[in-house]
N, C-alpha and C positions, 0 to 999 in steps of 0.2 A: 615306804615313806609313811610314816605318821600322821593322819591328817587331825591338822585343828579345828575346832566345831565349824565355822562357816564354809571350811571341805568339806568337811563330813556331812553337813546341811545339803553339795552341790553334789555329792557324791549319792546320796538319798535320790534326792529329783532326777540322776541320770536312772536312778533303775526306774522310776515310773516313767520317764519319757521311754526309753528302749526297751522298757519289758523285759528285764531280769530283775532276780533280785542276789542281796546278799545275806552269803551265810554269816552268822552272828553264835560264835561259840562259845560256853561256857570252857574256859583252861581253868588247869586246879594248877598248872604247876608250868616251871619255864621249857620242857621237855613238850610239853604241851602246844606250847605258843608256838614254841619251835617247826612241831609239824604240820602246825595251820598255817603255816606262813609259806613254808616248802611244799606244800599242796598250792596253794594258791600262787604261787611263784610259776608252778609245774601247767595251771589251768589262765596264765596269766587274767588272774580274778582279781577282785577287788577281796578284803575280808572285816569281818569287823571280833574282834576280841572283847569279850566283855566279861565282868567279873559279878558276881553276887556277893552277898555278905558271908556267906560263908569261903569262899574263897580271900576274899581280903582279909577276914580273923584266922585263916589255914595254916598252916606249920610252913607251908612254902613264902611266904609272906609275912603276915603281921605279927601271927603266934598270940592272938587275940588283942590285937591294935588295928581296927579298919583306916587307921588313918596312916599308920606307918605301913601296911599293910601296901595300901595303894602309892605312896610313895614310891615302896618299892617294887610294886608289879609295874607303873609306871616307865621308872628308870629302865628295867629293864628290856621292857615292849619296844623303848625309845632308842634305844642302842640298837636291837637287832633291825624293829625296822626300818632305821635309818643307814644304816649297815650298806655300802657297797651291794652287795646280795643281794636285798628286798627292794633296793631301790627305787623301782618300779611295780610295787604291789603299793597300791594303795589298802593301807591300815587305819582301820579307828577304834578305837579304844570305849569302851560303852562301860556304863554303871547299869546292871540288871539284878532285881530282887534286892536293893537294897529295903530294910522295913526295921521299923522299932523307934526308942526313942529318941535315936544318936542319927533316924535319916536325914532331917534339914543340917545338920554339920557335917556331917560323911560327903553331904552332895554339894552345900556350900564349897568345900575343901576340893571336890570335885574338880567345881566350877573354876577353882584358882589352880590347880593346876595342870589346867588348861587338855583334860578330859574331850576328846571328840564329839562323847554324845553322852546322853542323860537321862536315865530312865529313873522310877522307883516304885516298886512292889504297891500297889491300892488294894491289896485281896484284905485287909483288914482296915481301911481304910473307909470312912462312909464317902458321899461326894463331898461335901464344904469341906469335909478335910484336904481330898484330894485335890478339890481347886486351889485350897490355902496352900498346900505346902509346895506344888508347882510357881503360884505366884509369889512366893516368898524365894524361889528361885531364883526368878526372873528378877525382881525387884531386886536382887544380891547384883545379879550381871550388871544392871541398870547402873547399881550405883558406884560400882567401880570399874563401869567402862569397859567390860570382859565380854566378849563373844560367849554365847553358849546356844546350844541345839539341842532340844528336849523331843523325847517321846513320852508320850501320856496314855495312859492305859487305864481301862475300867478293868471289871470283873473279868479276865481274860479265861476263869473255870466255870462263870456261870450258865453255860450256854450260849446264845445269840445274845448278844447285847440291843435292847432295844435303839433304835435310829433318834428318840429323844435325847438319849444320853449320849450320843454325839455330840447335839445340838446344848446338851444342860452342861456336859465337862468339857471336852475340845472346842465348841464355841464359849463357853466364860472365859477361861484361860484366853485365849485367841483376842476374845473384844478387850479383855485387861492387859495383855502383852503382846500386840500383835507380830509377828514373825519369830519368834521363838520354836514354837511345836513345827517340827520333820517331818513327824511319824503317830500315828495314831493307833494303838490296841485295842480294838473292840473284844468281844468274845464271838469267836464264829462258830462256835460248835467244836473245838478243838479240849484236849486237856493236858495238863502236863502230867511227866511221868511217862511210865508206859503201859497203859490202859489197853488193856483187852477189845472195850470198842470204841477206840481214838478215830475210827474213822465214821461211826455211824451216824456222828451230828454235822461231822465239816458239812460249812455251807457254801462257795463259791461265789454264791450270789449275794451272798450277807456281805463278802469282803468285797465286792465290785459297788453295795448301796452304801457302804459306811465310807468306802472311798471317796465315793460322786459328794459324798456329803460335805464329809470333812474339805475336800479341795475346795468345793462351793464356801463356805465360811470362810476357809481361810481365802482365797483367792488368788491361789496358788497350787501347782500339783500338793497333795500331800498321800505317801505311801501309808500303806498297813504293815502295821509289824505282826506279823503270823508267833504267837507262843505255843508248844503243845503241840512242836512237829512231831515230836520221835517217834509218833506211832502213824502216821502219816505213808501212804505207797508213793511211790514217784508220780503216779499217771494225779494222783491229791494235789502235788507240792507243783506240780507245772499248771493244772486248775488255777490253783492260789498265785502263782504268776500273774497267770494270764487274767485275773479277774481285780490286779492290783497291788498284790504283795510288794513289798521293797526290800523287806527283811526279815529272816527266819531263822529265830531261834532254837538251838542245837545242844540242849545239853543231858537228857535222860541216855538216850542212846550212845551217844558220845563217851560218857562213862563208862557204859556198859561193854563196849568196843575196846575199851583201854584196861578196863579191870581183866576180864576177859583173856587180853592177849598176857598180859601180866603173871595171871592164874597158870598158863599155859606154860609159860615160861618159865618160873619155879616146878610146876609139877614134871615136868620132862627133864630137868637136870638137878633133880633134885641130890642125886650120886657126886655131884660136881660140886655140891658144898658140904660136903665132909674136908674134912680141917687139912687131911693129907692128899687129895684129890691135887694132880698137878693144876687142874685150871680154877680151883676154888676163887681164887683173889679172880681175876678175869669174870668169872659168872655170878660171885659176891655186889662187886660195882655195881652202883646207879647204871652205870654207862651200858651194862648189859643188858639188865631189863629196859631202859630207854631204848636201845635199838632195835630190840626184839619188838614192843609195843610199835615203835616208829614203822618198821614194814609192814605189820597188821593197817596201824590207823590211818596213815597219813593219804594211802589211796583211798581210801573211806571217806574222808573227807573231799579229796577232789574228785570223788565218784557225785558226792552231793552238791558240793558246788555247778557241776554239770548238768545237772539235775535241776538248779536255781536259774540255769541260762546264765550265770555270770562267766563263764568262759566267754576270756578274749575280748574282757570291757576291764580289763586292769589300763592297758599303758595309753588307751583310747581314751578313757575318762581323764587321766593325767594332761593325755594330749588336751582336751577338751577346755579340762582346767586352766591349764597352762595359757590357750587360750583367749580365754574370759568369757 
């Protein structure tokens, strides 16, 4: 099930109320989606799909059009997780590392077609920009009446992000839009990529005082979005739960897991694509490196989802929702 931003908002406050959080993947491709979604079916999780700008300009999508791009990574997220099958996997759809000079229209265009949640790349970014182009968001939703749920991030490579710049970016934002922001990205010592000592800055406690902060402003739980897992040990990422995470972005590794199994799979039957080989067409297809990759990755994924604690808060949260 595809959730639209103000699920995706109640689906955010269930992982801070119950202490899990969700995995948030970068997919390059609909092979991809596919087996986050069959992971998360398999761990009855919640998941969130998100795209970057490079995946929306990618050859599986826009072929250097981020607007058609997400059109159609949309359509298709919308199909499958609507699908019989997923039906009870709660899905949101995220805009991540959008940056340049086409983000206030990419994210606009976002916001209208009806996008679960909302992020955009500030690493080049000073703050009044990053206040201006969040409120220029908001003030989009405002004026045609459209639900949206935004995460806001600072310098998420600079180290610790100072406790004022909570108070200087997520409370401006906040007092000029109040209930808009989900999710808040400070820098806890984390970086993205996969960094030799990804782990020697996490700070735990940074992400349990930027939480306490940002909930205080806003007046309302609000989660930390954790960037800069991949190099991250498990005994880190249940820390980072437990000290407030909601959501954890997954894409250095993730690559390297799918590249990887791919590698493996051309190099081992490499015999099998010569032209007169009986199973060349069979091992030529997509469908074959897809499968071969799909046994590698797809437990990888529900190994980390497990990992997040969101096992067994998919059809509960539904329930919840459902609810009110």
């Amino acid at each position: 099930m595809l959730l639209d931003p103000t699920q995706a908002r109640r689906l955010y406050q269930d992982a801070v109320d119950n202490h899990y959080a969700v995995l948030a993947v970068n997919a390059d491709s609909h092979a991809a989606v596919t087996d986050c979604l069959g992971a998360a079916a398999e761990c009855d999780a919640p998941v969130i799909i998100e795209t970057s700008l490079w995946q929306l300009t990618g050859r599986s999508y826009g072929a250097g059009d981020p607007i058609m791009g997400m059109d159609r990574y949309l359509a298709d997220l919308r199909a499958i997780a609507d699908s019989p099958q997923y039906a009870d996997v709660p899905v949101v759809y995220h805009t991540d590392h959008i940056k340049g000079p086409a983000t206030e229209s990419i994210l606009k265009h976002a916001i209208e077609a009806g996008a679960s949640s909302i992020s955009l790349d500030s690493s080049e970014l000073s703050h009044e920009q990053n206040i201006a182009l969040l409120s220029a968001l908001c003030a989009f939703a405002d004026e045609r009446d459209q639900p949206a749920t935004l995460e806001m991030e600072a310098g998420v490579d600079d180290g610790v992000t100072p406790l004022e710049e909570t108070r200087d970016l997520f409370g401006e934002v906040e007092k000029r839009h109040p209930g808009y922001l989900a999710l808040w990205a400070p820098g806890v010592g984390t970086k993205h990529g996969l960094a030799d000592d990804a782990t020697s800055a996490f700070s735990p406690e940074a992400v349990a005082e930027h939480r306490a902060l940002a909930s205080e402003l806003a007046g309302r739980p609000i989660g930390i979005a954790l960037h800069g897992s991949s190099g991250l040990p498990d005994a880190h990422l249940k820390a980072a739960v437990e000290a407030g995470v909601a959501k954890v972005n997954w894409s250095s590794e993730s690559l390297l897991i799918r590249s990887g199994a791919a590698r493996d799979y051309y190099a081992g039957r490499s015999a099998e694509l010569e032209k007169k080989h009986p199973r060349w067409k069979a091992t030529a297809m997509d469908n074959g490196v897809q499968e071969a990759v799909s046994a590698v990755y797809t437990p990888r994924v529900a190994e980390r989802i497990r990992t997040l604690g969101g096992d067994g808060h998919g059809r509960s949260f539904l329930g919840r929702l459902a609810a009110g």
